[in-house]
N, C-alpha and C positions, 0 to 999 in steps of 0.2 A: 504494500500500500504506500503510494506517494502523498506528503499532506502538500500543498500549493498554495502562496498565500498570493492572492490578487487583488491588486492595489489601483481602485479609481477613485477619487475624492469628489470629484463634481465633474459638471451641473447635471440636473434633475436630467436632463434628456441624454448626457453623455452615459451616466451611470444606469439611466433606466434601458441604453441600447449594451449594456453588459446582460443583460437578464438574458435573453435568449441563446445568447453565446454560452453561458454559465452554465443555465440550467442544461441545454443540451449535453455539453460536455460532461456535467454529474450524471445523465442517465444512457448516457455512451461509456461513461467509466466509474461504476459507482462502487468500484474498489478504490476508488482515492476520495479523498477527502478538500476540499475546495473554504479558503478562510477568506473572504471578502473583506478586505479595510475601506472604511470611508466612511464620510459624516455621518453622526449618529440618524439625523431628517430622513437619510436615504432608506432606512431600514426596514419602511413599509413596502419596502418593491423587491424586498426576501422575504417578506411575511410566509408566502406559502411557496419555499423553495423549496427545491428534495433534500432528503434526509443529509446526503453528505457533502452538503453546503453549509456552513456556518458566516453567519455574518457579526463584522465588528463595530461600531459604529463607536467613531473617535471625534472629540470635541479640540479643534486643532488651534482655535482661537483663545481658550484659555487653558484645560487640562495639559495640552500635550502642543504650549508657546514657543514659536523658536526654537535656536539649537539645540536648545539644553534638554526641552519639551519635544523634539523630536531622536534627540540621543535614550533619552530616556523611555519613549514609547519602543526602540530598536529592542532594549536591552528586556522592553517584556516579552514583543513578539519572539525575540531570540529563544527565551525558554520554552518555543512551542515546537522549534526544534522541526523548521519548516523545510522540504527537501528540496523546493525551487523557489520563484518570485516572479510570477508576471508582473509589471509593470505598465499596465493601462494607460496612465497617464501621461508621462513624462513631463515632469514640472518639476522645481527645485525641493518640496519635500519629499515627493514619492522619488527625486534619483537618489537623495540622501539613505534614503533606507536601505534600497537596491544598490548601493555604493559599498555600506557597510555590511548589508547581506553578500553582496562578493567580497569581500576581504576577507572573511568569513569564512570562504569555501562553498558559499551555498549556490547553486545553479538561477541565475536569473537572465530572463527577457524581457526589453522592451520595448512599447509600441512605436512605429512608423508611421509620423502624422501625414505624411507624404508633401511636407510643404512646398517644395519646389513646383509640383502637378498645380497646388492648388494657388498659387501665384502668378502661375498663367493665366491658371481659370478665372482670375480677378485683377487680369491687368487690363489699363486702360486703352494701351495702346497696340500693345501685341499680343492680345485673348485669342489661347488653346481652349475653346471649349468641347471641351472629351470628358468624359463620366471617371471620376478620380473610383477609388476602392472605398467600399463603403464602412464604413467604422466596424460595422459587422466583423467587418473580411477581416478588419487590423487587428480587431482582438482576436479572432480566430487564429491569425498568425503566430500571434504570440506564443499561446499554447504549444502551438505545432511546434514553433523553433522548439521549444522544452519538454520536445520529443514525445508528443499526444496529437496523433493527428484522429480527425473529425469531422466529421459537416453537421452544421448548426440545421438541428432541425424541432421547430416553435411555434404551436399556433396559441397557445395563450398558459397566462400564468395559473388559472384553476383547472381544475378536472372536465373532464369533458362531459358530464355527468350531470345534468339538470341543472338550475339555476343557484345562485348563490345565495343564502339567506343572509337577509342585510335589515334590521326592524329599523334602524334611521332612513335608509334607502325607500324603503316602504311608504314610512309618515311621510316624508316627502312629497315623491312622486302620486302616491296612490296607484291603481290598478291599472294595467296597461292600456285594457280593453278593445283592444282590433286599432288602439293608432298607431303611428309611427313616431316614432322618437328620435330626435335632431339635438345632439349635443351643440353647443356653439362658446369656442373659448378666443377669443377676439385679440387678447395683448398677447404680447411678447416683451424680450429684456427692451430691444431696442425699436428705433424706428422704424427701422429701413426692409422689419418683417411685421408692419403692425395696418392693418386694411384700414383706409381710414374711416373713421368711425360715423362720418354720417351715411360712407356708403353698404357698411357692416350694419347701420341699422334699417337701410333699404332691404337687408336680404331677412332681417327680424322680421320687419314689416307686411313682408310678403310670405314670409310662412307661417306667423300668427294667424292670417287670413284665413289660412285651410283649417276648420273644425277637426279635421284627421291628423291633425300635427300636434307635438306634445315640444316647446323648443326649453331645452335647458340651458342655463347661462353657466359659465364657470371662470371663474378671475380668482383675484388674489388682493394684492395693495386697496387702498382704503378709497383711491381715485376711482380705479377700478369699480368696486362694488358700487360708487357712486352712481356711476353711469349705467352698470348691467342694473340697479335698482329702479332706476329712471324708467328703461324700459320695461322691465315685469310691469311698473306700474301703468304704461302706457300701453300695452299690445297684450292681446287675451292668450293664454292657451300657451304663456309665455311664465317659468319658474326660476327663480333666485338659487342657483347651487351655493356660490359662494360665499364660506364664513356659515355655511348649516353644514359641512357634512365636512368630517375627517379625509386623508387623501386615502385611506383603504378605501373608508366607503364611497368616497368619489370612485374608483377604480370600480368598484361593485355597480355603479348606476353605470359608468361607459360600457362596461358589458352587457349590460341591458340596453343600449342604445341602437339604434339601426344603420343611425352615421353619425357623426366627429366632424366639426367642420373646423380645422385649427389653422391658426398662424404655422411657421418653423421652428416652433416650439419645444418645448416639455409636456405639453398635453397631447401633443400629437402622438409622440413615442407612450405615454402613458395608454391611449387609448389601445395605440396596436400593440401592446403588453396584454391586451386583454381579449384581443382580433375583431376587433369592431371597425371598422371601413372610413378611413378618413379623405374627407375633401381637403388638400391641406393647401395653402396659401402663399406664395410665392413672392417677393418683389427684388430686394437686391441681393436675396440670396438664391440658391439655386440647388435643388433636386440632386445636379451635379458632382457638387462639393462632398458627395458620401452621407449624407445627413438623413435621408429618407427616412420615417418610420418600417419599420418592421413589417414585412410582409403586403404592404401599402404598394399599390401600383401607380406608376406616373403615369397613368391617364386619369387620376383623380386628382393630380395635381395642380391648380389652376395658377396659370403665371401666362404674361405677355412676353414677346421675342424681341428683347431690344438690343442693341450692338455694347450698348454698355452693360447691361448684363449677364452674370451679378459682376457687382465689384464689388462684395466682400463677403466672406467664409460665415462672419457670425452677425452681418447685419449694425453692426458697430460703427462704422463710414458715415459720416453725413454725403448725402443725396450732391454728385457733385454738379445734376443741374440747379439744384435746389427744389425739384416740383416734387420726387416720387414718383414720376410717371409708371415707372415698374409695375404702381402699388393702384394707382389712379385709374389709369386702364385698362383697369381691369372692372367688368361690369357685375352688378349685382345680381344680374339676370341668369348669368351663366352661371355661376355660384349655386344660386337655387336649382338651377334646371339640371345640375349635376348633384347637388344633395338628394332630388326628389327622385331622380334616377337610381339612385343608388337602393336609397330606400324601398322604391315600389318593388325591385328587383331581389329581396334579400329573401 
């Protein structure tokens, strides 16, 4: 038995595209033992891992500060007397670990962010645009160099086995009853992946309208819930997720849902953590750059063709026309006619 400790710290969508890769790997080789390090937040997207998955969840801002606070997190993982070290991340605390795990003698890899591919893929003046390796494929690598080869194979984090019991899920929503159900998570970190938001509330608009529709709202920050609040109270047939339900049991209602309508987000990957169908949202970043949700096909992907796009990996860049056209141009009509598609068809 090999025990392997696997190290990604963030963000919500980087660490939630390790799940499918993980889990496979634990029921491809569930003679080894697999120890997940990363923020303690992340821990609900192991919740129902397989058995010889173990997750750590480390508090990096104040438990385990700095050098000191990361020499000292080394010296406990050491006692676990780990046989390899993938390396997920590659940032300066997770090389430190993997620095001192090989001084060690202990067998570590880690990942190829492929930057050079993707600096093409977001240059202004001489854009390669070619389909880089998908984060999937990197951590899969990893593995492999550390001599585990595999294919990631994932359709959702619960059993295949009837519906999940969720009593907050429940109060919530209430009974399905013959509608369809339209997630809809609108923000993202930054701009340059964010729809703008009165034409996000054209595509509310229009499917509040259908009685057959059931639209749920999901955000976060305090801005956020301002605005998805504005709408439940202005459009019928339209429900408030966020700030009612924990992110398990948000995970439990996206499984229940018929389609995801996201940014390039963390909810995107959340939802197809649970194989529910996302329409997801495209402006200065791109499909391209390896980012895709899970199992999500790019003809649900809705973005316009423009010669500057993208120009950048995580949507960070300000807009160097200044308009967002990427983001603008994109119509509300098609949005919907591809959510409703998706849904009559499930």
């Amino acid at each position: 038995m090999s025990k392997i400790l696997v190290i990604r710290f963030s963000a919500l969508g980087d660490v939630a595209m390790t799940v499918p890769v993980l889990f496979s790997f634990a029921h491809q080789y569930p003679q080894h033992q697999l120890v997940v390090l990363s923020r303690k937040q992340m821990g609900v997207l192991y919740k129902e891992a397989p058995q010889n998955i173990t997750f750590r969840g480390v508090d990096l801002k104040n438990d385990y500060k700095g050098i000191k606070g990361l020499a000292r997190l080394y010296s406990e993982l050491k006692e676990e007397k780990f046989d390899a070290i993938a390396d997920l991340h590659d940032v300066l605390r997770s090389k430190f670990l993997r620095w001192r795990f090989l001084l060690s003698g202990t067998k570590v890899a880690h990942i190829d962010k492929g930057r050079k591919g993707k600096r093409k893929l977001t240059s202004l003046n001489h854009k390669v645009k070619t389909q880089q390796d998908t984060s999937f494929k990197r951590y899969t690598d990893v593995l492999q160099r550390l001599g585990f080869p595999f294919k990631p194979e994932f359709k959702s984090i619960y059993p295949d086995a009837g519906e999940i019991s969720c009593p907050a899920v429940n109060s919530l929503t209430g009974e399905k009853n013959g509608n369809y159900w339209v997630g809809i998570a609108p923000f993202a970190a930054h701009q340059g992946k964010i729809y703008p938001i009165e034409l996000q509330e054209e595509v509310i608009r229009s499917l509040s309208a259908d009685s057959a529709c059931r639209v749920f709202l999901f955000g976060g920050g305090a801005h956020e819930k301002e605005i998805l609040n504005a709408w439940e109270k202005k459009y019928p047939n339209v429900i408030l997720v966020a700030g009612k339900l924990k992110m398990d049991e948000e995970l439990v209602l996206m499984s229940r849902l018929d389609v995801m309508e996201s940014m390039d987000s963390g909810n995107m990957h959340l939802a197809s953590l649970v194989g529910t169908p996302v329409v997801s949202i495209w402006g200065a970043t791109h499909p391209y750059a390896g980012f895709m949700g899970w199992g999500q096909s790019e003809n649900n992907a809705v973005q316009v063709d423009l010669p500057c796009r993208p120009c950048s990996i995580y949507g960070n860049k300000p807009c160097a026309k200044g308009n967002y056209e990427c983001l603008r141009n994109i119509r509300p009509e098609t949005i919907v006619s591809r959510i409703k598609s998706i849904a009559h068809n499930r």
